[in-house]
C-alpha positions, 0 to 999 in steps of 0.5 A: 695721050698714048697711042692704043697697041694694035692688037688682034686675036687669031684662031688657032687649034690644037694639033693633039686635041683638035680644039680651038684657041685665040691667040693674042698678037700685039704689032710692036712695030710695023709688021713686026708682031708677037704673040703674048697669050693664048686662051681656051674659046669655043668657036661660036663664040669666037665667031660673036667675038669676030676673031673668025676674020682677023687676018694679020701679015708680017714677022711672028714672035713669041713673047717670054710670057707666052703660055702656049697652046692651052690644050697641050702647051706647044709653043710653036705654030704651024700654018696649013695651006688652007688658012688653019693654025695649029700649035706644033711640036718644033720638030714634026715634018708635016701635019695633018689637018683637020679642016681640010683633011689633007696632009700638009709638008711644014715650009719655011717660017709663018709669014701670014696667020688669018682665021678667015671662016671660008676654011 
């Protein structure tokens, strides 16, 4: 019998329109992980759901099949210091969150994505 794919749903959110999203990651190998799919989800449910305390570790693909943000279609995503996710144009220098209400520099690659609730 096969094994089933690790897979798991973290929370983003829309840089542009400030709604939340679950993006579908799938560990190809260990900690090695690609993103597949991204879909619309309200965050009540999104906590019934549990997807408010998956947290994932590792190196972050995209796969070709990838829609990107449902909202606006940004392919890329960018991580703010306090755990929030957003889909990200490529090129802007820094954000501003919406949870934290901080303006955050963009560093180096995304190396962690969690949807923890404490943030």
């Amino acid at each position: 019998m096969d094994e089933m794919p690790n897979v798991v749903v973290v929370m983003a959110r829309c840089i542009s329109t400030d709604q939340s999203f679950g993006i579908r990651v799938e560990e190809f190998s260990p900690g090695a992980w690609k993103a597949d799919w991204a879909f619309a989800i309200k965050e009540d449910r999104a906590k019934k759901e549990g997807y408010d305390r998956n947290e994932i570790s590792g190196e972050f693909a995209f796969a070709k099949s990838y829609p990107g943000c449902p909202y606006c279609q940004r392919k890329a995503l960018v991580r703010c210091g306090c755990g929030t996710v957003f889909c990200w144009d490529g090129d802007s220098k820094d954000i501003d969150c919406s949870v934290c209400g901080k303006k955050r520099a963009i560093r180096g690659p995304v190396t962690k994505l969690n949807s923890r609730a404490d943030h």
